[in-house]
TINU-763181 format. One record per residue: x, y, z of N, C-alpha, C in turn. Coordinates in steps of 0.001 Angstrom, whole numbers, plus 500000, padded with zeros to 6 digits. Layout:
N
XYZXYZXYZ/...
***
This chain:
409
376758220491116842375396220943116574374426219784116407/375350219048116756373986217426116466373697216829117594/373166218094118499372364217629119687370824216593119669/370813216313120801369075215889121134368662217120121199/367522217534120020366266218762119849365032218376120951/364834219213121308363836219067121919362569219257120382/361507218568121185360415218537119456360585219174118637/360487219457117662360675220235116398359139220992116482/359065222422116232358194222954116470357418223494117735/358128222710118721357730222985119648357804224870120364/356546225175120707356736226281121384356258226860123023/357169227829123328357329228014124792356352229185125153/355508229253125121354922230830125069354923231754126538/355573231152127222355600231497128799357073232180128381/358328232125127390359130232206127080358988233810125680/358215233920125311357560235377124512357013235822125728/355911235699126808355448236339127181356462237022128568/357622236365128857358450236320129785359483237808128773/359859237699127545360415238761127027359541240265126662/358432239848126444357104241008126599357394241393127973/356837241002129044357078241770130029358383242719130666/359397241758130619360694242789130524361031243849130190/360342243903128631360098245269127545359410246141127927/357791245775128448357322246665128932357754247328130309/358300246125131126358731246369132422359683247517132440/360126247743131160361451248869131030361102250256130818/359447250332130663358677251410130456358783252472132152/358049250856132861358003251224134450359691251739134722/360386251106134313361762250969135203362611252446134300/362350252465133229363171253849133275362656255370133251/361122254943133667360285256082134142360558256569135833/361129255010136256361399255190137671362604256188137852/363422255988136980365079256910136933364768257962137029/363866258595136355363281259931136600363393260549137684/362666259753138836363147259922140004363846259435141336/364442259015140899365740258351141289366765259407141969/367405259672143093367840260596143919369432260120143448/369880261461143085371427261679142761371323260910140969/370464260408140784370355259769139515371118260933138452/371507260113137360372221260799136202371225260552134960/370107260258134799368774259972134072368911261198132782/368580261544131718368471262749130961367831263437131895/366152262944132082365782264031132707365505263863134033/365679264488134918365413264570136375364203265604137166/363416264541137690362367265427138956363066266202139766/362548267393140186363298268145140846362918267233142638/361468266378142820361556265577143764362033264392143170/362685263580144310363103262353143952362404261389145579/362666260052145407362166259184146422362993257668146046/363554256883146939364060256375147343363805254964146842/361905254763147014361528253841146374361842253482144752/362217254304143983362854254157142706364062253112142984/364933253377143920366097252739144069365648251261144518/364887251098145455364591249490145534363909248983144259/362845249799143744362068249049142309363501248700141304/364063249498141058365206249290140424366319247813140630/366599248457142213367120247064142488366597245290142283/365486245480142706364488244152142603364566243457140883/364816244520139746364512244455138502366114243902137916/367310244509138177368070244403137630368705242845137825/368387242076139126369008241321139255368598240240138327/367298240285137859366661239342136844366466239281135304/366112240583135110365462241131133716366243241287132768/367538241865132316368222241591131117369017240689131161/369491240057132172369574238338132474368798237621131385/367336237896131936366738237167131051366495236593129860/366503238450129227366594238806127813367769238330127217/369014238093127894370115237579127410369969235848127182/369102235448128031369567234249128204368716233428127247/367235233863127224366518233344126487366269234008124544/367315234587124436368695235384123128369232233840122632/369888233110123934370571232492123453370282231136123255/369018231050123791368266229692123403367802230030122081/366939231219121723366668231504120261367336231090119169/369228231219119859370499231465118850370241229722118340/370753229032119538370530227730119535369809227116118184/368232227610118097367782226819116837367501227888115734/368391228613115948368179229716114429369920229024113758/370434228673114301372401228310114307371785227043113754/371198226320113528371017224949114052370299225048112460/369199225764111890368417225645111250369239225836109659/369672227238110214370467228139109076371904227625108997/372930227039109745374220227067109542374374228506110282/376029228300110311376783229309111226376795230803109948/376549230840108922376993231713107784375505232572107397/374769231584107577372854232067107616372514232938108919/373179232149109755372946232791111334373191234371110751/374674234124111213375618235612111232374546236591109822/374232236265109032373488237044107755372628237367108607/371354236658109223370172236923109533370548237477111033/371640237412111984371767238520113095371807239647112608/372706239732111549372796241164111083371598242352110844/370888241109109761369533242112109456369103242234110683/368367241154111463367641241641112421367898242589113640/369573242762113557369716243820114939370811244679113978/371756244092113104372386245622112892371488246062112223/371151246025111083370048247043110210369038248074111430/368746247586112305368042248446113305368802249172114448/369889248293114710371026249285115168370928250371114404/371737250472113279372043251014112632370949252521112958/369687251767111628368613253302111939368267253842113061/368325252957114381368197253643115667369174254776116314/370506254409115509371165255325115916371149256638115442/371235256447114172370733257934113149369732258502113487/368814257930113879367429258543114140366984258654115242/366614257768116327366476258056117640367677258221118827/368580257671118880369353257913119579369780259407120033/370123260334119259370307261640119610369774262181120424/368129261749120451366908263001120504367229262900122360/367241261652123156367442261928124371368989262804124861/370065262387124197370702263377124470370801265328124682/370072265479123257369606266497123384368449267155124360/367913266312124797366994266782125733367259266663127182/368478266063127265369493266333128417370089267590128680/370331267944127317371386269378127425370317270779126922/368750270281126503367820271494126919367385271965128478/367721270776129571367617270893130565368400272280131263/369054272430130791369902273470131127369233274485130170/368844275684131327368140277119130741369043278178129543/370184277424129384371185278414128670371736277526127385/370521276504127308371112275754126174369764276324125276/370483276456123567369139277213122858369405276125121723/370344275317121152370758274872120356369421273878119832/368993273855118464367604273122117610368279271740117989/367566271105117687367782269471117413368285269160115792/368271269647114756369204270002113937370080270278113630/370494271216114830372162271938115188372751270637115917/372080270047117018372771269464117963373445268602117100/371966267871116115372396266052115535373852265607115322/374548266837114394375672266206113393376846266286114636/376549267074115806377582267038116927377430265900118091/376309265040118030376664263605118449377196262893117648/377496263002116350378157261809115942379788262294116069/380475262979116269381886263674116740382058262539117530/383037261331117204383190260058118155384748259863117447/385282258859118391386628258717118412386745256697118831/387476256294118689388003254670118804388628254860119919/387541253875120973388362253537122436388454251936122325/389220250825121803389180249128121090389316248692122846/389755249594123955389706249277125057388291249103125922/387493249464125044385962249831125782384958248073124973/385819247552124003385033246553123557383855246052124001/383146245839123156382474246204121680381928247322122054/381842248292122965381240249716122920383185250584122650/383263250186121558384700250706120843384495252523120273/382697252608119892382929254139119382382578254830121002/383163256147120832382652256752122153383137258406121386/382025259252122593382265260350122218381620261431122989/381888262481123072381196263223123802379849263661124607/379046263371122887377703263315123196377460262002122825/377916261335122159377816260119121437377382258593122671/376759258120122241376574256770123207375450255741122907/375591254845122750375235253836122752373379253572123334/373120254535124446371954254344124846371539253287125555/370274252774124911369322251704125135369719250490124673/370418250682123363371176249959122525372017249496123075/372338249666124014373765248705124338373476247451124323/371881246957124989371762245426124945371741244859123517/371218245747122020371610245155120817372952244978120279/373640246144120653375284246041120213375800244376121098/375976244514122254375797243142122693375237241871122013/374113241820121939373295240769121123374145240128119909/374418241497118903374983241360117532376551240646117939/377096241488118687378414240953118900378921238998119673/377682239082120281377874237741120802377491236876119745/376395237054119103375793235996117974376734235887117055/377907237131116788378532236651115521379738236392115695/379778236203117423381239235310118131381153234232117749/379504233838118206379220232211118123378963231660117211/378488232405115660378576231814114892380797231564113819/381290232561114124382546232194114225382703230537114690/382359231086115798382619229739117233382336227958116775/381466228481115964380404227295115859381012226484113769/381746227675113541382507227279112153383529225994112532/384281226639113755386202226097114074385456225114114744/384348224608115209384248223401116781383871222093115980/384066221284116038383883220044115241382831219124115884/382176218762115203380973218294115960380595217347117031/381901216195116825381977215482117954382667216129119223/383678217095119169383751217851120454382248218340121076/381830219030120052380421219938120539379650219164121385/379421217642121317378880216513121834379240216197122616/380952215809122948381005215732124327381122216535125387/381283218019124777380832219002125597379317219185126346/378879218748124874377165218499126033377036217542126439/377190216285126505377136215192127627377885215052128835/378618216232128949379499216413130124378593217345130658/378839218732130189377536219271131389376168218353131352/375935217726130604374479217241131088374916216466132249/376176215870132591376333214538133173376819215032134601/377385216474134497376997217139135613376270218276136139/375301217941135499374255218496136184372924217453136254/373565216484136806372231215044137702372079215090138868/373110215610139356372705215530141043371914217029141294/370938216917142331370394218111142503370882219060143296/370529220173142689371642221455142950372579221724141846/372768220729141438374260221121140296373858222377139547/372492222113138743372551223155137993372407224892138014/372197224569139713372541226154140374373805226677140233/374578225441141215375754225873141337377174225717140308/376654225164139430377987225158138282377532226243137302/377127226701136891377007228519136380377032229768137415/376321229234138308376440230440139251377735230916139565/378727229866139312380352230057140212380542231029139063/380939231366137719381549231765136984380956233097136744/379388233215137034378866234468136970379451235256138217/379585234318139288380049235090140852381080235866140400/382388234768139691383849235086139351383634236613139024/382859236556138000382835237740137123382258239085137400/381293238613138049380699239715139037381770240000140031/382533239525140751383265239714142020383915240782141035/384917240067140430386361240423139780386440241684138880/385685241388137853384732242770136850384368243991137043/383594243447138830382325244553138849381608244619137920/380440245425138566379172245033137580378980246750136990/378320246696135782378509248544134859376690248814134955/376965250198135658375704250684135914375230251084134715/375917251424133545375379251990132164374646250625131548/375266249627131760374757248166131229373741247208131933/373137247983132754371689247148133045371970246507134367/373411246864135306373939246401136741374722245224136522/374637244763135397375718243449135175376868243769134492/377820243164134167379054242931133560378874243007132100/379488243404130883379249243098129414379404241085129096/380869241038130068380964239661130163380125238516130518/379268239258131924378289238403132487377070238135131675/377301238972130940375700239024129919376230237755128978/377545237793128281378039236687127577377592235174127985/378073235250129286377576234165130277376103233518130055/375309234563130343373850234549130217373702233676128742/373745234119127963373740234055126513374391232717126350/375418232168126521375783231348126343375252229812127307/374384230326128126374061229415129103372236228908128761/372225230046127918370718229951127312370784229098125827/372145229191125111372380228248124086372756226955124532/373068226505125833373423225280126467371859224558126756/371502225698127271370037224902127667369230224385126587/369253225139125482368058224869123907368697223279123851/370314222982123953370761222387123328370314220696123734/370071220628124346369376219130125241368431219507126149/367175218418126071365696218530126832366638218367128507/367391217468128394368022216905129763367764218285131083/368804218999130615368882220507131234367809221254131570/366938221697130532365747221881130682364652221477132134/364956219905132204364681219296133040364862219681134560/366363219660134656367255219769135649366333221164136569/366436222044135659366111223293135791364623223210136392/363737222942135684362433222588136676362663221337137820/363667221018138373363714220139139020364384220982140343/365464221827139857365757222563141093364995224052141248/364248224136140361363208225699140549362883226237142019/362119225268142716361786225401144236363136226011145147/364067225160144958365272225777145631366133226933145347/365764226663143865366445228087143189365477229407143751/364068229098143875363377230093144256364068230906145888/363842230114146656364168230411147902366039230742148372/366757229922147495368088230639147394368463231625147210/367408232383145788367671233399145120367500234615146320/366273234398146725365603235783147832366641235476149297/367512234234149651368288234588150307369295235096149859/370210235458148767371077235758148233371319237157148302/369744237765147950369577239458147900369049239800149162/368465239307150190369248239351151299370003239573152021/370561238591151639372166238999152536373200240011151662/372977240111150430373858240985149711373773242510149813/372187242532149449371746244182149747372417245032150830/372391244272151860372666245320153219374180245284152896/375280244359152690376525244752151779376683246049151094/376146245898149971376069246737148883375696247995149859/374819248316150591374554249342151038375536249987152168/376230249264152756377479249559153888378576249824152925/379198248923151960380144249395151117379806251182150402/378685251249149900378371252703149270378871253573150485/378534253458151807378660254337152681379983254679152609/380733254261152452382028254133152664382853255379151779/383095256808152496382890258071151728384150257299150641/383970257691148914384544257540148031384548256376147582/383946255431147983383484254168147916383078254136146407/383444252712145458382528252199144509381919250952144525/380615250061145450380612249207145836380505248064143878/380166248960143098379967248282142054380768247744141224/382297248294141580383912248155141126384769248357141991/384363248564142878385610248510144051386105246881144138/387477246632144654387756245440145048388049245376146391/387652245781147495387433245967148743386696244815148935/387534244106150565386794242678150502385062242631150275/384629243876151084383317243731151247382095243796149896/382635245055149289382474244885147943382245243385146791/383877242792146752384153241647146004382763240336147047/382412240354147984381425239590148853380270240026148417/379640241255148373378494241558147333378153241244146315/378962241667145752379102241058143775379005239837144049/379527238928144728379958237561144687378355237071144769/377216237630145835376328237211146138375554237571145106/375508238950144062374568239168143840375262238254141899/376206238169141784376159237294140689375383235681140641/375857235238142291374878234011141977373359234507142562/372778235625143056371224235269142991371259235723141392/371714236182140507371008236142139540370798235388138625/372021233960138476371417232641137995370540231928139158/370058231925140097369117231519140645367520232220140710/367735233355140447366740233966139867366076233000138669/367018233273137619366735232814136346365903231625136232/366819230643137158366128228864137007365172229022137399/364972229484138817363275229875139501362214230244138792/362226231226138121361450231727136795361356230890136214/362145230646135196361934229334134254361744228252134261/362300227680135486361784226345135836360232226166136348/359666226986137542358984227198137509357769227608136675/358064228389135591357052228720134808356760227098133589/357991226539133419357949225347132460357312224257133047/356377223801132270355405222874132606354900221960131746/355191220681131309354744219466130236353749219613129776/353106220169128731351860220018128433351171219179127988/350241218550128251349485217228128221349129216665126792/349735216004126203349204215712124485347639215704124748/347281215934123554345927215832123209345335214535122858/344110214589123407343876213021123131343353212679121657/343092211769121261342614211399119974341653211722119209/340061211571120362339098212686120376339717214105120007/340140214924120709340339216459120195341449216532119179/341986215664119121342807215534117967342237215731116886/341752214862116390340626214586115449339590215396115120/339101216117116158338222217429116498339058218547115813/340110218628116106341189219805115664341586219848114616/341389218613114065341926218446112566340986218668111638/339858218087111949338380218758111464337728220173111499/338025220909112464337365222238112284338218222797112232/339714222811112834340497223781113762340433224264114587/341182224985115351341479225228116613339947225887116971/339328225795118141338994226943118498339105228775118056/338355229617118604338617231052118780339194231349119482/338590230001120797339387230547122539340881230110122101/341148228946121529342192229122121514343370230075120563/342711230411119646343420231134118444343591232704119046/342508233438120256343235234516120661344623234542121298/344659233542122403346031234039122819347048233109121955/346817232697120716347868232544119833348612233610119154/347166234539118641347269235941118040348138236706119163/347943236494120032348429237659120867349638237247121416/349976236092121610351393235759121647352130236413120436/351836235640119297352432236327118179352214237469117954/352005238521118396351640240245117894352685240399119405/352991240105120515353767240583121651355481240191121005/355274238630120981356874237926120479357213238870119052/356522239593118230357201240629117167357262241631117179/356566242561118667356956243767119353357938243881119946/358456242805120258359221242712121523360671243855120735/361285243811120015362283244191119322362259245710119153/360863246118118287360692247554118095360637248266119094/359484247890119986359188248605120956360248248488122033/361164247743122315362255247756122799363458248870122189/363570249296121177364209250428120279363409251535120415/361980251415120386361138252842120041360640253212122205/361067252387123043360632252995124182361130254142124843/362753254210125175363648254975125825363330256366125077/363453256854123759363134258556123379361943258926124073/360918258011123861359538258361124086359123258087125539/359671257533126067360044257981127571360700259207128456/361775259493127408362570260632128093361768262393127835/361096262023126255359869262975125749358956263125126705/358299262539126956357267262424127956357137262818129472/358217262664129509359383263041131168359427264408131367/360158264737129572360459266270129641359772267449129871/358335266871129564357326267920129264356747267648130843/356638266563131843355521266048133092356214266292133883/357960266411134145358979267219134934358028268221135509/358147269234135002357932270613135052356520270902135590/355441269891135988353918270316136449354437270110137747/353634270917138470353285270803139808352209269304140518/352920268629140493352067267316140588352675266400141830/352662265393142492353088264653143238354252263492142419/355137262997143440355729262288142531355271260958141407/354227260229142176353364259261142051352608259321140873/351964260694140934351223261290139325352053260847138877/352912262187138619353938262247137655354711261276137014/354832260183138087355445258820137618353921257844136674/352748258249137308351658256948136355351489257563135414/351835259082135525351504259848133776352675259576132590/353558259415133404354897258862132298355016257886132043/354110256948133009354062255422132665353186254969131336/351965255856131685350793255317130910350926256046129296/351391257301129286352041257982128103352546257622127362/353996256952128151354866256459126908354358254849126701/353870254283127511353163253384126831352650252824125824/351319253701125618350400254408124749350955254659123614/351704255546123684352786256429122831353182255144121734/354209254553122456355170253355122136354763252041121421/353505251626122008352721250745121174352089251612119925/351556252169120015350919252960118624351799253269118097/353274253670118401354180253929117180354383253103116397/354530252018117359354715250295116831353964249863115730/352549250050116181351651249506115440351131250257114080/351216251820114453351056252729113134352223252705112294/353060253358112942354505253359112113355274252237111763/355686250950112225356422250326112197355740249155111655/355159248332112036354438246960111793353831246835110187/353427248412109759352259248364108585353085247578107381/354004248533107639354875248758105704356430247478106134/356048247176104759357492246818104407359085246598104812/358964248448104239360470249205104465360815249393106227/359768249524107127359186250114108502359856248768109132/359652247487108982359383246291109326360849245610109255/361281246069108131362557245681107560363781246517108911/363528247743108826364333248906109625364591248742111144/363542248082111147363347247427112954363764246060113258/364284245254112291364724243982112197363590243159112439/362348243367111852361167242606112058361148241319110693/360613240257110960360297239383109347359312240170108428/
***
């Protein structure tokens, strides 16, 4: 843990605003399921369209990648600050405590509104509740170990994840002795100097895993493992500026690799499905295991592209505005999008917990109009939106107890 820090204090705000969008992006993307053809969604358009399936596709190869990865740069200097024993305390509050109430409380309500879909279901949301929790121990399904009829995990799966990896690594980070930890990072730093490296020495192991694994459509199109990956590759990066570097150094190539990757993979993936009884997403059929293979490495090339790209040195201030800054303070111009960084980077969590019910709500009732698909999709967009931030901001943000429940500071 006694890496080179990058500055102390230093902040990424392209890195909040990169997890804001994802969140919201999940508004668009599981409004799209809606209509999504053959989709298994709670609720379903009786039209569906095709274009759901590419928006979808385009999203998965990047977006909880993301969220995983830049998880684990977070982990990096929260591990670092607190010790391995502070960590594991403060993962807890912030995602089990909201695990927790999310499950008691919102989790159900989309199930149930799966099984009102059906004209012969009369059962209250009262009756249903105490019959989702009827769950049983599958230790083979790890860490999604409870399972059950109606019972599931949801939206939540990316927090159950979260919790479970952070309190691997703080384990992890008890037993490793510090001079190992060190030459572990001067070895990957030391290979990853030549350019390209830092594509291709993560990408191989995400491929592995993607090939070998298959990737779980309940889990966001990736692997539970591959997400580990992610996560752990985002605590490599916090851990030395070096990497960091690397990464805006191969961005350009990572860009243009990535869009050949999905490319050539897509039309795969789409010949394997044909294939009557086919699972191109777990099958081990050569053609299959060649898909996965491609679409595990565009999605660390995705990643660097983004990030490298978006990361950019920002110019110290000169002495003049220094001095200026120290005297009045910041600007207004500059203090809005400070405010608003910080009001997005402490949504990001709730409204990530409070989107999926109030999506599937919103669905349930805009199903049923006589409307085009297109409406119907910007009315569920802009709804639960709406909806979702104001819950945020009325219900959740004000109080205390509200703040606490959502794993907020």
């Amino acid at each position: 843990m006694t890496a080179q820090p990058s500055p102390r204090g230093e902040r990424r705000p392209e890195l909040d605003a990169l997890r804001a969008l994802v969140v919201v992006g999940l508004v668009f993307f599981h409004s799209s399921l809606v209509f999504e053809p053959g989709g298994d969604f709670y609720v379903t358009n009786a039209e569906t369209t095709e274009l759901t399936t590419i928006f979808a596709a385009l999203c998965v190869v990047w977006a909880m990648p993301l969220l995983f990865l830049v998880s684990g740069l977070g982990a990096w200097h929260s591990l670092r600050r607190r010790g391995a024993g502070g960590f594991a305390v403060e993962r807890l509050r912030r995602l089990g405590v909201p695990l927790v109430f999310a499950t008691l409380v919102l989790l159900p309500f989309p199930q149930w509104l799966r099984l009102r879909a059906d004209p012969a279901y009369h059962d209250s949301y009262l009756r249903f509740w105490p019959h989702f929790f009827e769950v049983r121990l599958e230790p083979s399904e790890f860490p999604f170990i409870v399972q059950g009829t109606f019972y599931e995990t949801g939206h939540l799966w990316f927090v159950v994840l979260l919790l479970v990896y952070s309190l691997l690594l703080a384990a992890l980070a008890r037993r490793v002795p510090p001079g190992l930890g060190r030459r572990i990072r001067d070895g990957v730093v030391s290979a990853t100097r030549r350019r390209g490296s830092v594509l291709l020495l993560p990408a191989a192991p995400l491929a592995i895993v993607s090939a070998l694994l298959g990737v779980e459509e309940d889990y966001g199109g990736w692997s539970r493992w591959a997400y580990l990956l992610f996560f752990l590759f985002g605590f490599a990066l916090a851990a030395d500026p070096r990497l960091r570097a690397a990464m805006r150094r191969d961005a350009v190539v990572a860009a243009v690799l990535g869009v050949a990757l999905v490319g050539a993979g897509t039309p795969l993936f789409l010949i394997a499905a044909e294939t009557p009884g086919a699972d191109p997403f777990m099958d081990l059929s050569a053609l299959a295991i060649i898909a996965r293979t491609l679409y595990g490495s565009a999605g660390w090339c995705w990643l660097v592209a983004i990030l490298g790209l978006l990361d950019r040195r920002r110019p110290a201030p000169t002495a003049e505005k220094a001095t200026e800054e120290a005297g009045t303070g910041s600007s207004e111009q500059d203090k809005r999008p400070r405010r608003m960084y910080g009001y997005l980077a402490a949504a990001v969590l709730p409204v990530y917990i409070l989107h999926q019910p109030i999506v599937v709500g919103v669905a349930y009732l805009v199903v049923g109009w006589s409307a085009p698909v297109a409406v119907k999709f910007a009315l569920i967009v802009a709804a639960s939106l709406a909806l979702t931030f104001a819950a945020y901001d009325v219900l959740v943000r004000r109080t205390r107890v509200t703040r606490f429940l959502f794993g907020m500071r």
